[in-house]
C-alpha positions in Angstrom: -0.1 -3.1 14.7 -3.5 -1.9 13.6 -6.4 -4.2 12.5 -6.4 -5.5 8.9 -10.5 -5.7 7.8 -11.9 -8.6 6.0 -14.0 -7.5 3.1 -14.6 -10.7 1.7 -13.1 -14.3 1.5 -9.4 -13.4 0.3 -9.7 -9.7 0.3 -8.4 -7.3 3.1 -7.8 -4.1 3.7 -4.7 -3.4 4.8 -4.7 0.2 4.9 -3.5 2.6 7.6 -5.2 5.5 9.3 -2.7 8.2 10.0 -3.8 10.6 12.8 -0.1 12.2 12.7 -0.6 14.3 9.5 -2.4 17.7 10.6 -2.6 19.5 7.5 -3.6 17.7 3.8 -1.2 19.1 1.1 0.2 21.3 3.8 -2.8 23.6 4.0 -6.5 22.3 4.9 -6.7 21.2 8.3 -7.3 17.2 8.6 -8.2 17.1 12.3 -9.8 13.6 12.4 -6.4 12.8 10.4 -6.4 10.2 6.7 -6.5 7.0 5.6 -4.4 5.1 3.1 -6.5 2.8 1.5 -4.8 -0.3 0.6 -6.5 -4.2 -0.5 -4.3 -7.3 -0.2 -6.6 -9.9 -2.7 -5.0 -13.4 -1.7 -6.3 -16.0 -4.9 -3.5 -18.6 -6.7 -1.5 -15.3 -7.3 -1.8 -12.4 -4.6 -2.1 -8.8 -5.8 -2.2 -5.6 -3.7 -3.6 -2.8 -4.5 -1.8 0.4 -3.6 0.3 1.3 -0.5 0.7 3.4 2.5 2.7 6.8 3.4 6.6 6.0 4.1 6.7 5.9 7.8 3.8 3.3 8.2 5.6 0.5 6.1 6.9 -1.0 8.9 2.9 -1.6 10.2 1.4 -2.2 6.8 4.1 -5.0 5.9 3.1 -6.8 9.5 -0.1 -7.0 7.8 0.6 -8.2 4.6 3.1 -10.8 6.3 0.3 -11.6 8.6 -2.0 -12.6 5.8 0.1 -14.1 3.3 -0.3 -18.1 3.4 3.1 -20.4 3.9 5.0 -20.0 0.7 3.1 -17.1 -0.7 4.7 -13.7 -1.8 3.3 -10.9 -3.4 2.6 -11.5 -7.5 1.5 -8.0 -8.3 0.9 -4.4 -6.9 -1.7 -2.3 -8.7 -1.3 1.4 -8.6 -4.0 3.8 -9.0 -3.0 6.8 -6.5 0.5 8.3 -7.2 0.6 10.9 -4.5 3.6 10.4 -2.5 1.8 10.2 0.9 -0.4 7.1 -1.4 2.7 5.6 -2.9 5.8 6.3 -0.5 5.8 2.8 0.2 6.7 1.3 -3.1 10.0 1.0 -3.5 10.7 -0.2 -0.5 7.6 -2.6 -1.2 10.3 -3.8 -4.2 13.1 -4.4 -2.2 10.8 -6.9 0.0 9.0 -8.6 -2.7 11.6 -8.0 -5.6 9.7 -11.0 -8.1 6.7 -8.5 -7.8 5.9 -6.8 -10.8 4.0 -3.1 -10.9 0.8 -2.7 -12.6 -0.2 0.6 -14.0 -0.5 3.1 -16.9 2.3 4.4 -18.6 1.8 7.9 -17.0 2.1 6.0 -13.5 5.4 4.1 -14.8 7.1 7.8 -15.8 6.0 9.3 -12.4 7.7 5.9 -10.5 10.7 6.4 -12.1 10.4 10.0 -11.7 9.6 10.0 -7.9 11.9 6.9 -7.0 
């Protein structure tokens, strides 16, 4: 499991760098590979902000399990980046932390139920 990177007192990225992707949308060379930027905020309620590509959800829930205190789930998951490489984790994010509810616009909420 990769590193998760404290940014401050409760707040971690939990992101994932994926040096298996060669080409970005399938066209422009990536040779140093891409990150998917993702923030675990741990307070009375814990809140993540965005996920990771499909085949690294195994990793990235390690991480949030790692960090989550005894007795905590996840409250909330903020979405700001809908590409599926971004988002591919989400419903199987739901299906792990079902009481979790999904915060975004309502373009982002037609494009969830459009991609999953």
């Amino acid at each position: 499991m990769s590193e998760t990177v404290r940014i401050a007192e409760g707040i971690h990225w939990i992101g994932v760098n994926d040096f298996e992707t060669h080409l970005f949308e399938s066209l422009w060379p990536i040779p140093r590979g891409v990150s998917y930027n993702s923030y675990i905020l741990i307070d009375e309620q814990v809140v993540l902000i965005d996920t990771v590509k499909g085949p690294f959800f195994s990793a990235y829930l390690d991480k949030i399990k790692s960090l989550l205190p005894a007795g905590k789930k996840v409250d909330y998951l903020v979405v700001n980046h809908m590409e599926p490489d971004h988002s591919g984790s989400i419903k199987v994010l739901k299906e792990a932390f079902p009481d979790m509810s999904v915060v975004g616009n309502e373009k982002t909420m037609d494009m969830l139920n459009a991609f999953y």
